[in-house]
PAKELO-812582 format. One line per field, with one value per residue (C-alpha): y, z, x; residue number from 1. Coordinates in Angstrom, 1 decimal, padded with zeros to 4 digits. Each point is the difference from the previous one (the first is absolute). Last residue first. Example, Ala and Ser with C-alpha at 12.3 -4.5 7.8 and 13.67 -1.06 7.14 Angstrom:
<atoms>
Y = -001.1; -003.4
Z = 007.1; 000.7
X = 013.7; -001.4
resi = 2; 1
</atoms>
This chain:
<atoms>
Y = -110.6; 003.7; 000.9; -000.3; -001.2; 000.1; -002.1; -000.7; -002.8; -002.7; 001.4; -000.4; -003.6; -000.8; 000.8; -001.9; -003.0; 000.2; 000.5; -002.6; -002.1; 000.6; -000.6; -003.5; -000.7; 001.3; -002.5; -002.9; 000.2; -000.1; -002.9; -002.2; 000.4; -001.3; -003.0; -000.6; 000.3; -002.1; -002.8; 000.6; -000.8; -003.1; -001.0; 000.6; -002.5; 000.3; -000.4; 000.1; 003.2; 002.6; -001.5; 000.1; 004.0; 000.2; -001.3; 001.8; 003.7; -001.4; -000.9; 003.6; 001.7; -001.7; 000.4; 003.9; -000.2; -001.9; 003.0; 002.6; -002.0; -000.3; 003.5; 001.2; -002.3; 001.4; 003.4; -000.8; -001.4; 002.8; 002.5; -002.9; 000.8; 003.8; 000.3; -002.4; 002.2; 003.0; -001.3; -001.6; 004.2; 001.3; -002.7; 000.9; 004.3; -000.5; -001.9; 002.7; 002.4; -001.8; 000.0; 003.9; 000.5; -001.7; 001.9; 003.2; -001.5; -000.3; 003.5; 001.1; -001.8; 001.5; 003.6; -000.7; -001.2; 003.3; 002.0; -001.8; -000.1; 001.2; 003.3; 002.8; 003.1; 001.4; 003.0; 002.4; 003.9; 001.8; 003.8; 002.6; 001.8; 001.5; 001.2; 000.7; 002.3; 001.1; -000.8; 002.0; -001.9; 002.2; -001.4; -003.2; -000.3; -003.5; 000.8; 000.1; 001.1; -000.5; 000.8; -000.7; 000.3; -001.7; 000.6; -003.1; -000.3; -002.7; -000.5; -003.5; -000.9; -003.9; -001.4; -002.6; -003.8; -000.7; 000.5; -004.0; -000.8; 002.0; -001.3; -003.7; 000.5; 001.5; -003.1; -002.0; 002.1; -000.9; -003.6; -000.2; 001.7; -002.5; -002.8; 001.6; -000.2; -003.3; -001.2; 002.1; -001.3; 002.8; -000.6; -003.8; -000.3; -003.3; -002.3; -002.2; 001.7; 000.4; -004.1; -000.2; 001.8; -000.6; -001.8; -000.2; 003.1; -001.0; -002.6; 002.2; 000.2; -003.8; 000.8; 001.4; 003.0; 002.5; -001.0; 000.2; 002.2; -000.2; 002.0; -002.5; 000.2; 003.8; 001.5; -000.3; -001.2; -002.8; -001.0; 000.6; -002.7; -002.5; 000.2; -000.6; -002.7; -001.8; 000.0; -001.3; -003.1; -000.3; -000.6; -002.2; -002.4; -000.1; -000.6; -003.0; -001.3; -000.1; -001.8; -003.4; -000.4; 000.6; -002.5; -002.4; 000.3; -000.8; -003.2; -001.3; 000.5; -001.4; -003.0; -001.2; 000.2; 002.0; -000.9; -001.5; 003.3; 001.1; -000.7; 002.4; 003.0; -000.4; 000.0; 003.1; 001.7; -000.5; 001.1; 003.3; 000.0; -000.5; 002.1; 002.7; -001.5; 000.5; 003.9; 001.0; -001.4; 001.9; 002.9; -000.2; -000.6; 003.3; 001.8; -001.1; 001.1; 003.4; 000.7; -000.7; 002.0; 002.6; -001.0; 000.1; 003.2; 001.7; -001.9; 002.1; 003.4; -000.4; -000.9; 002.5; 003.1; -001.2; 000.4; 003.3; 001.0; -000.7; 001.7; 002.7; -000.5; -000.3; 003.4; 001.2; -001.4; 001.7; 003.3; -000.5; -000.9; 003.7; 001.4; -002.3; 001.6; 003.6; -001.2; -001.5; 003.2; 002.6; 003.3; 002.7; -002.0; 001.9; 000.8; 002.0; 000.5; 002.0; 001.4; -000.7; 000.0; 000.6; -000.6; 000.0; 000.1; 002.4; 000.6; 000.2; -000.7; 001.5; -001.0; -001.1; 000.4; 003.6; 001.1; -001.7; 003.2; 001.8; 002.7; 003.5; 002.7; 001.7; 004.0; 001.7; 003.0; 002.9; -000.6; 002.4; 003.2; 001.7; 004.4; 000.1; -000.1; -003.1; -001.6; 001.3; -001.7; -003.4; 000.4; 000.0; -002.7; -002.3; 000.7; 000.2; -004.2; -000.7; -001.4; -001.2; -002.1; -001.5; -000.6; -001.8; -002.3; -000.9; -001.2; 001.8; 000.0; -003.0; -001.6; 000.8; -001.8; -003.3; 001.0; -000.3; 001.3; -001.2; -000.8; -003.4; -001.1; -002.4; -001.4; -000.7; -002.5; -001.7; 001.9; 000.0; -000.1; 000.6; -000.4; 000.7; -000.6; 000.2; -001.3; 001.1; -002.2; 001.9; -002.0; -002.5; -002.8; 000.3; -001.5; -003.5; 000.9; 000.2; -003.3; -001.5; 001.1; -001.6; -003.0; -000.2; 000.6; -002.5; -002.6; 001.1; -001.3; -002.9; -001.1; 000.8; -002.3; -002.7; 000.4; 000.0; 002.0; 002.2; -002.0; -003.2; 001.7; 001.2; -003.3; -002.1; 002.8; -000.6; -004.0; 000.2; 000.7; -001.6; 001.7; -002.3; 002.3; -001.1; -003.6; -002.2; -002.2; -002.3; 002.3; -003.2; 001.3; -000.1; -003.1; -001.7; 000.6; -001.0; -003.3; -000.5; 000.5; -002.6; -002.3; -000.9; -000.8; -002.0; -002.4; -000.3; -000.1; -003.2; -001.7; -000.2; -001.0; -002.8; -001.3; 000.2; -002.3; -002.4
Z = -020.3; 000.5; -002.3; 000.7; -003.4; -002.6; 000.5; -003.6; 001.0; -002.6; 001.7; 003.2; -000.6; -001.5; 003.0; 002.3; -002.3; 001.1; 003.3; 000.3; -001.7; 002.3; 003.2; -001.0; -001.2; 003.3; 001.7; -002.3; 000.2; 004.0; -000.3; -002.4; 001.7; 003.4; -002.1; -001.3; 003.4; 001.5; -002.8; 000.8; 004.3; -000.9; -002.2; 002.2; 002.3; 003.2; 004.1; -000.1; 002.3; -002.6; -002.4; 002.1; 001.3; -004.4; -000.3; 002.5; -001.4; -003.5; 001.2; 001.8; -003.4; -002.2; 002.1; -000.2; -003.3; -000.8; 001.9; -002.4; -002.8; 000.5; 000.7; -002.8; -003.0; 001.1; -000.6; -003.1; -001.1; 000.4; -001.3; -003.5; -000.3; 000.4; -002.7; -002.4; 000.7; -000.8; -003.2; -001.0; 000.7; -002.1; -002.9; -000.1; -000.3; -002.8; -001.8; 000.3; -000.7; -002.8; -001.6; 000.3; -001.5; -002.9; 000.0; 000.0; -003.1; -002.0; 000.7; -000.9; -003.1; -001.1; 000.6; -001.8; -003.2; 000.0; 000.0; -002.7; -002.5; -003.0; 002.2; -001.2; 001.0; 002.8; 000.2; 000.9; 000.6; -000.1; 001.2; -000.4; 000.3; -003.0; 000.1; -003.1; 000.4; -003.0; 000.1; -002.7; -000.5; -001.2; 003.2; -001.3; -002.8; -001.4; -003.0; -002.5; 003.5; 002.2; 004.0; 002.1; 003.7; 002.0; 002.3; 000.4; 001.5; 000.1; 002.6; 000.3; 000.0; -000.7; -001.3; 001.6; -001.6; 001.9; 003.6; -000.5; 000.0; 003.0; 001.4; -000.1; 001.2; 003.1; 000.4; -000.8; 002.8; 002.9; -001.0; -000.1; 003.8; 001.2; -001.2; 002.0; 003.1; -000.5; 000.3; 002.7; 002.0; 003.1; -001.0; 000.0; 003.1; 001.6; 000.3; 002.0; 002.2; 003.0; -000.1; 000.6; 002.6; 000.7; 003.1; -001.9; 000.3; 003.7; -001.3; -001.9; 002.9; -000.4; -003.9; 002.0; 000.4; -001.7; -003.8; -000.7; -002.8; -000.7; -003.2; -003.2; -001.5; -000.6; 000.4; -001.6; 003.1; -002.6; -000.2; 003.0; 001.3; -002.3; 000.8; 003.3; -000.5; -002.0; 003.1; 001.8; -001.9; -000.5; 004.1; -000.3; -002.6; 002.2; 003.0; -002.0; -001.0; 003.0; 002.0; -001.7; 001.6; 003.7; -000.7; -001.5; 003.1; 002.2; -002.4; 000.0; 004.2; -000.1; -001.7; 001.8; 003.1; 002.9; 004.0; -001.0; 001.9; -003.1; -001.7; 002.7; -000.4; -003.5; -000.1; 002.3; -002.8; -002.6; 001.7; 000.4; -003.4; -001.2; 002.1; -001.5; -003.5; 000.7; 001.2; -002.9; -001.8; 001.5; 000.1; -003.6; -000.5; 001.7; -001.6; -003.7; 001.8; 000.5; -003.3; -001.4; 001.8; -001.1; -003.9; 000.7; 001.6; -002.3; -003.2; 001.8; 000.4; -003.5; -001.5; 001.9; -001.2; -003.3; -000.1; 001.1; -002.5; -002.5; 001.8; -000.4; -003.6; -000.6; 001.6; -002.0; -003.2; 001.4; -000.2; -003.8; -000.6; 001.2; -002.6; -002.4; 000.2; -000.8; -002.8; -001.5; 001.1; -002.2; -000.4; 001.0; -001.3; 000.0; -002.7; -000.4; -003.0; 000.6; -003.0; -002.3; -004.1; -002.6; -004.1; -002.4; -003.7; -000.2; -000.5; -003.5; -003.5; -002.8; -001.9; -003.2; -001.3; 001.6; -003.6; -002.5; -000.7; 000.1; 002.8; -000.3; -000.3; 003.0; -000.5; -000.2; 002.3; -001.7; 002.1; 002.6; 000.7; 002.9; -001.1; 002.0; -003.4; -000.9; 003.2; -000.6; -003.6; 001.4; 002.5; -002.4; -002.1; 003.0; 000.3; -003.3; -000.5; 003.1; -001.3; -003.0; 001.6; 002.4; -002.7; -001.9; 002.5; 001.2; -002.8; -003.6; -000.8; -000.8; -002.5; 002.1; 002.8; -001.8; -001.0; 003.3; 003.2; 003.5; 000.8; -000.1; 002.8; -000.9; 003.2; 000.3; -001.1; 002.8; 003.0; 002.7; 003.4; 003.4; 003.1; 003.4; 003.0; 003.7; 001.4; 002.8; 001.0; 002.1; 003.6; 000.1; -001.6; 003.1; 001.9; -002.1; 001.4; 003.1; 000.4; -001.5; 002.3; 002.3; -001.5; 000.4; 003.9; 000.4; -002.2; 002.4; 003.1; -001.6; -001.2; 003.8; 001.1; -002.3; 000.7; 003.9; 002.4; 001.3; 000.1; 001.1; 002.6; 002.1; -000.6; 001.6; 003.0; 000.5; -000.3; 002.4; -000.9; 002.0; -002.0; 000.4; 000.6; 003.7; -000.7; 000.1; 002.5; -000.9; -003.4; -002.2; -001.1; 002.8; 001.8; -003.8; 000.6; 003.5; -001.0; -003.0; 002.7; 002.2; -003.2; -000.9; 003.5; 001.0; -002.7; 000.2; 003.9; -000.8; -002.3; 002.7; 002.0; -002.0; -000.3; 003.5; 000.3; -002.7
X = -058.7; 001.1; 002.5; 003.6; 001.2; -003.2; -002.9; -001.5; -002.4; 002.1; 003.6; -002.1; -001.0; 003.9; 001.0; -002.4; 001.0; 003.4; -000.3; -002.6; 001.9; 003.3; -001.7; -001.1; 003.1; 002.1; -002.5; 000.1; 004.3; -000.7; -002.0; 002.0; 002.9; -001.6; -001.1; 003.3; 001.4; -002.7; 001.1; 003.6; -000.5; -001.8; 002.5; 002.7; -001.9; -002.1; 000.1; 004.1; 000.0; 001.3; -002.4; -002.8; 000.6; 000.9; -003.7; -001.7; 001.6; -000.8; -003.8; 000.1; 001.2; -002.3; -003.1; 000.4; 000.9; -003.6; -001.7; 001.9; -000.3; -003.9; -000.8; 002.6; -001.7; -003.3; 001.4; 001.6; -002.7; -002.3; 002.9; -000.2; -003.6; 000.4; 002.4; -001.7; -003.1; 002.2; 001.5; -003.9; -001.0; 002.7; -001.0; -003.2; 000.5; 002.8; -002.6; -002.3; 003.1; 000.7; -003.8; 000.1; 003.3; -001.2; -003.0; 001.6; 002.7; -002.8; -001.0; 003.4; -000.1; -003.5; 001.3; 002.6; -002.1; -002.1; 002.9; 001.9; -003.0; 001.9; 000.5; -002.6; -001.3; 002.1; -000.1; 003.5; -000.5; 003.4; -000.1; 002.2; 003.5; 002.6; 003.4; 002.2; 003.2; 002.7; 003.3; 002.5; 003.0; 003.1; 002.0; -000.9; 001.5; -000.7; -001.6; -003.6; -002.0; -002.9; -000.8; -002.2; -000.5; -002.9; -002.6; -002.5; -004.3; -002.0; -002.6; -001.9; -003.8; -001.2; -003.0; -001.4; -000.4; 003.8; -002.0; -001.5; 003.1; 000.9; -002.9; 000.6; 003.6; -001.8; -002.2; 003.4; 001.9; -003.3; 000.5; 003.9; -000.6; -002.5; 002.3; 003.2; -002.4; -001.1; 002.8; 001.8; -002.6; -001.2; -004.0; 000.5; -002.2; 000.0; -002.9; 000.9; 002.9; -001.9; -000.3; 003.7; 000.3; 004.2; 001.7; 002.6; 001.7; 001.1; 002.3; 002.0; 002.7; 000.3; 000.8; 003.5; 001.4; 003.0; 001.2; 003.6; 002.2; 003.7; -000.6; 001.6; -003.4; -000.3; -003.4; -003.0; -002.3; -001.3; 003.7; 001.1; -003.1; 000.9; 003.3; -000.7; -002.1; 002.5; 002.4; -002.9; -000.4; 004.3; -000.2; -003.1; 001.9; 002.9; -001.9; -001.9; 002.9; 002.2; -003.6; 000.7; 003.8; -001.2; -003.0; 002.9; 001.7; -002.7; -001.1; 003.5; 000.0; -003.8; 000.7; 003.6; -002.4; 000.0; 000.5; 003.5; 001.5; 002.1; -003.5; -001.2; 001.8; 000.1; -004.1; 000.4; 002.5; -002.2; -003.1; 001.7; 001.9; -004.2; -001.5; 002.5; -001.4; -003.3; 000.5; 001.8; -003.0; -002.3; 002.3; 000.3; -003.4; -000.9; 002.6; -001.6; -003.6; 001.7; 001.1; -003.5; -001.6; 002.6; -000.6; -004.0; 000.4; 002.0; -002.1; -003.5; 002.0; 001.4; -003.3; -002.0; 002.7; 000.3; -003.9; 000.2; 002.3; -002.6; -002.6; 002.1; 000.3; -003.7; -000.3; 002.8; -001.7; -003.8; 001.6; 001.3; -004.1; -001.1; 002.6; -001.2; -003.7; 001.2; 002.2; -003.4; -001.8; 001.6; -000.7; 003.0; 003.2; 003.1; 002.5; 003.0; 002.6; 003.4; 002.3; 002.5; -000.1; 002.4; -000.4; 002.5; -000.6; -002.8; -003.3; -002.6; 000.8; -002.1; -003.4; 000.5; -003.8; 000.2; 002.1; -002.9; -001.9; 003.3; 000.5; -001.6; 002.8; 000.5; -000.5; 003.3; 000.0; 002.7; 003.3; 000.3; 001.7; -001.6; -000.5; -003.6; -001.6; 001.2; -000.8; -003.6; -000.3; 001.5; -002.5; -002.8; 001.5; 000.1; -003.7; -001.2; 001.8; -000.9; -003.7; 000.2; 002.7; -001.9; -002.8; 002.5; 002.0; -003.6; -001.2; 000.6; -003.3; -002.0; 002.2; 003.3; -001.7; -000.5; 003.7; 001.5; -001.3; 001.0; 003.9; 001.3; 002.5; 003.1; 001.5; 003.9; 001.7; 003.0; -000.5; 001.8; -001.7; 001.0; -002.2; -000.2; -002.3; -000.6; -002.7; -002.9; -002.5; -002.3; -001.5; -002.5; 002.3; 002.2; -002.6; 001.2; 003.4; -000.6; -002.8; 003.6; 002.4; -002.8; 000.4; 003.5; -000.2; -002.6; 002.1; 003.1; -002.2; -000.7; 003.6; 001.6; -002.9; 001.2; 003.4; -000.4; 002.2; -002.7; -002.9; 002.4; 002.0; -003.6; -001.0; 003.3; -000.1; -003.8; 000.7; 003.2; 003.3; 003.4; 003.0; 003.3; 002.8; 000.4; -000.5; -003.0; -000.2; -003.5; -000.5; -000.3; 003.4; 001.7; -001.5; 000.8; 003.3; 000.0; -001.7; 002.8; 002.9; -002.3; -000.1; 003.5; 001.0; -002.8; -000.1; 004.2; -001.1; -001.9; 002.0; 002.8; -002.2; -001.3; 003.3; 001.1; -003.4; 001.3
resi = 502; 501; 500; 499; 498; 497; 496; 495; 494; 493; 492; 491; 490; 489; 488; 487; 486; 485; 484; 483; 482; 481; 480; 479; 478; 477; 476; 475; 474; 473; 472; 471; 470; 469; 468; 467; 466; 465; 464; 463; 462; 461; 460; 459; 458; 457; 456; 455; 454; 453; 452; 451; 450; 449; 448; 447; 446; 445; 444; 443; 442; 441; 440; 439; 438; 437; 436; 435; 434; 433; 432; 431; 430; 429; 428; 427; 426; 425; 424; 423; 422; 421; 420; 419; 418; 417; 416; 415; 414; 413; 412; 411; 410; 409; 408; 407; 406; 405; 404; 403; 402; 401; 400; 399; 398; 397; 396; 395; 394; 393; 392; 391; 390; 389; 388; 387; 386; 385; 384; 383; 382; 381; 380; 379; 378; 377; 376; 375; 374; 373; 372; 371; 370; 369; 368; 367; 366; 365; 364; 363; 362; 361; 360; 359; 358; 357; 356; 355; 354; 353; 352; 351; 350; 349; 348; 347; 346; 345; 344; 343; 342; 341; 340; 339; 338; 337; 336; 335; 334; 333; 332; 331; 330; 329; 328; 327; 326; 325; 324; 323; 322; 321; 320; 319; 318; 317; 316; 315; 314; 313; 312; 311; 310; 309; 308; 307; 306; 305; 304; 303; 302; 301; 300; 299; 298; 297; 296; 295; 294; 293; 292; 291; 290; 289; 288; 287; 286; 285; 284; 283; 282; 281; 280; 279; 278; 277; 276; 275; 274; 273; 272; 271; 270; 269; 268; 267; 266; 265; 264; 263; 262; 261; 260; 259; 258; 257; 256; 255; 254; 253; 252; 251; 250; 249; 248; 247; 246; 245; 244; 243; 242; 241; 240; 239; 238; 237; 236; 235; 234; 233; 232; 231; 230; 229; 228; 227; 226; 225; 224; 223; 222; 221; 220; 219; 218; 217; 216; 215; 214; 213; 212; 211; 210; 209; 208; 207; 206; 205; 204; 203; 202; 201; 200; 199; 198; 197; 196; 195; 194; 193; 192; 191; 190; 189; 188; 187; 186; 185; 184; 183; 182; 181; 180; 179; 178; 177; 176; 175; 174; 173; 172; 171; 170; 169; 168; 167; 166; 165; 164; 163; 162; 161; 160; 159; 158; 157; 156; 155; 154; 153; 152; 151; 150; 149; 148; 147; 146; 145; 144; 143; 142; 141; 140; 139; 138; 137; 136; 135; 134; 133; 132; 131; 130; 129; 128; 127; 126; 125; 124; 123; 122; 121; 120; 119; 118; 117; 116; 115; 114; 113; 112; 111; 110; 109; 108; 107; 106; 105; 104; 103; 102; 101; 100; 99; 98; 97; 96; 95; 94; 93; 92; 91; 90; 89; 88; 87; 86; 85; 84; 83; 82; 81; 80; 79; 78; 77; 76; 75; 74; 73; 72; 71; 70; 69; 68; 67; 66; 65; 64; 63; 62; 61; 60; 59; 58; 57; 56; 55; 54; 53; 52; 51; 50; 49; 48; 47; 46; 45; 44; 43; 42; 41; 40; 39; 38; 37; 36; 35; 34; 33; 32; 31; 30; 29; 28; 27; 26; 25; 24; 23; 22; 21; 20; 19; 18; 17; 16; 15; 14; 13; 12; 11; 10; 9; 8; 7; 6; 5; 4; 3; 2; 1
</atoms>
């Protein structure tokens, strides 16, 4: 039976020391030469410039000042290029004045022209004459039917060919005016934006690498219970091979031995997790043989924290409320611009363009003629169906929604940080006493395994100050690691950016 029990015992051993050494290496307890050992600065510093969502923010900035560009753009001429061919399929009829309401009171136009070249070109006709020219003799124009400018006649050509350049610039106009200013409030907005990527990141790095480090601690808690155990073991053995120990306490040794596997397995894959976590949030690859420097023992300073200075906190630095403020200051200016569309507007025209028109496709016959022209384009607005008046009431309705979030906004920031600061206190209070009940623990276990060693008290005596001793060191890494945790999330809530003063 005892060869038995031995034999089951270094089987227990065997598998689980490779396992601790494992875990040792991955915990960060020995890690190896290409393992890389960060601390919390080196962890942020990865995060704001490895992280996908910060990468996002600061390309939003970027895009939206492309966009402030391109809105100033509208300032400047707008010159275009342009080109046209037309064929036409009838051509324009055009009437000519006159007609026979002018034939009955005079001739018209036609006739009193007439009357009047008619000397003339016969004068010089005379003079040519003399001069020895040979001529034709000067036909007067016979005076078209009464019903002949009724028909009208055909006007243009088949093809028609048109290139030139157009250009236009506004002068007068205040609604494009007032959007310009609201395009710089969008890459303020955006850079607030960023910022709050920046404060979430920084405050999920933290809480992730806090987090990594109370996983190690439980796994050397628990490491540590189960050496205490193979120690205790092995003493009980000593001593039931001695008859000085029961049958009781050698199963009950060995079974202690075999209940603290789990629990070291379970811590191991804990901080495994938390290390992923942490790559993760950093934003860089998972399979990087990475390890976390320091202890939540080294955090044990930070705790000793005013609360009471922190009562009525200033929410000045909030990312929050800061993005609100903006989205109110760009629906004022929304407002205006609206309110801008009732001006008139002022813009310069001006174009330059070759023609060109024709009854065939030789081009080389083609005879292009210029037309330019510049001026002046005054635009009033006069009426809209109402569509002015009823933007301007949906944007103020949106003001006053904005308005009732950011109170709300305002309440529920200042229950966060109240929450915040209440669980700190605990935490705190939680530390005092876990750190003086630890104290006890240890020097009761210390007395009890003396005992134990000597015969003065059972295995059961010596497990139940174990599990007590357990219990106090896992309360103290807690109670470091909520205060930690909810200081971070207090200075994501208070706007503290990475590095700032506190």
């Amino acid at each position: 039976m005892r060869r038995m029990n031995k034999a089951l015992l270094l089987v227990a051993v065997s598998v689980l020391f490779p396992a601790l050494s494992r875990a040792q290496y991955r915990s960060g307890a020995a890690p190896a030469d290409s393992t890389v050992v960060l601390t919390l600065d080196d962890a942020l510093k990865i995060a704001l410039s490895e992280n996908v969502s910060v990468k996002v923010a600061d390309m939003e900035i970027e895009r939206t000042q492309y966009a402030r560009r391109g809105t100033y753009a509208s300032l400047l001429p707008q010159v275009n290029g342009t080109g046209s061919y037309q064929r036409t399929i009838k051509k324009q009829v055009m009437y000519m004045g006159g007609g026979s309401d002018g034939e009955e009171s005079g001739g018209g136009m036609g006739s009193m022209m007439s009357g009047i070249l008619d000397p003339i070109m016969y004068y010089i006709q005379q003079i040519m004459l003399a001069g020895g020219y040979q001529i034709p003799p000067y036909v007067a124009p016979e005076k078209p039917d009464s019903g002949s400018s009724d028909n009208g006649f055909e006007v243009g050509r088949m093809n028609t060919y048109s290139g030139g350049v157009n250009l236009a610039m506004p002068l007068v106009n205040a609604q494009l005016w007032e959007s310009l200013r609201l395009t710089g409030d969008q890459v303020e907005l955006s850079v607030e934006q960023a910022r709050e990527s920046r404060l979430g990141t920084v405050a999920s790095v933290k809480q992730a690498f806090y987090a990594a480090l109370m996983a190690k601690e439980a796994f050397n808690v628990y490491k540590e219970v189960y050496e205490n155990a193979v120690a205790n073991f092995r003493q009980t053995e000593m001593r039931f091979n001695a008859q000085k120990a029961s049958e009781l306490d050698f199963t009950r040794a060995k079974a202690n031995v075999a209940s603290a596997i789990p629990n070291v397995y379970n811590a191991e894959n804990s901080v495994m997790l938390a290390l992923w976590q942490l790559k993760a949030v950093m934003g860089v690859d998972l399979d990087m043989n990475m390890d976390i420097a320091g202890t939540l023992g080294d955090y044990a300073d930070h705790m000793f924290y005013d609360i009471h200075s922190q009562d009525d906190p200033s929410l000045d630095r909030n990312t929050t409320l800061r993005q609100l403020a903006i989205q109110a200051e760009m629906l004022a200016k929304t407002i205006r611009t609206q309110q801008y569309a009732y001006l008139p507007t002022l813009s310069l025209a001006g174009a330059y363009s070759y023609n060109a028109m024709t009854d065939d496709f030789k081009f080389s016959n083609y005879r292009w003629t210029p037309y330019s022209y510049v001026g002046l384009q005054l635009s009033i607005p006069i009426f809209s169906g109402g569509k002015r008046y009823h933007d301007i009431k949906q944007s103020r309705v949106q003001a006053a929604e904005l308005d009732l979030q950011r109170i709300n906004a305002e309440r529920q920031l200042k229950i966060g940080i109240r929450q915040s600061l209440s669980t700190m206190e605990t935490a705190m209070r939680t530390y005092d006493a876990s750190r003086e009940g630890l104290a006890t623990a240890e020097k009761a276990y210390e007395i009890a395994e003396k005992s134990y060693q000597l015969g003065g008290s059972t295995l059961t005596d010596l497990n139940n100050t174990q599990l007590v001793l357990t219990q106090s060191r896992l309360a103290v890494s807690q109670a470091i690691y909520n205060f930690l945790v909810a200081k971070a999330g207090l200075e994501q809530t208070l706007g503290y950016d990475f590095n700032a003063e506190k």
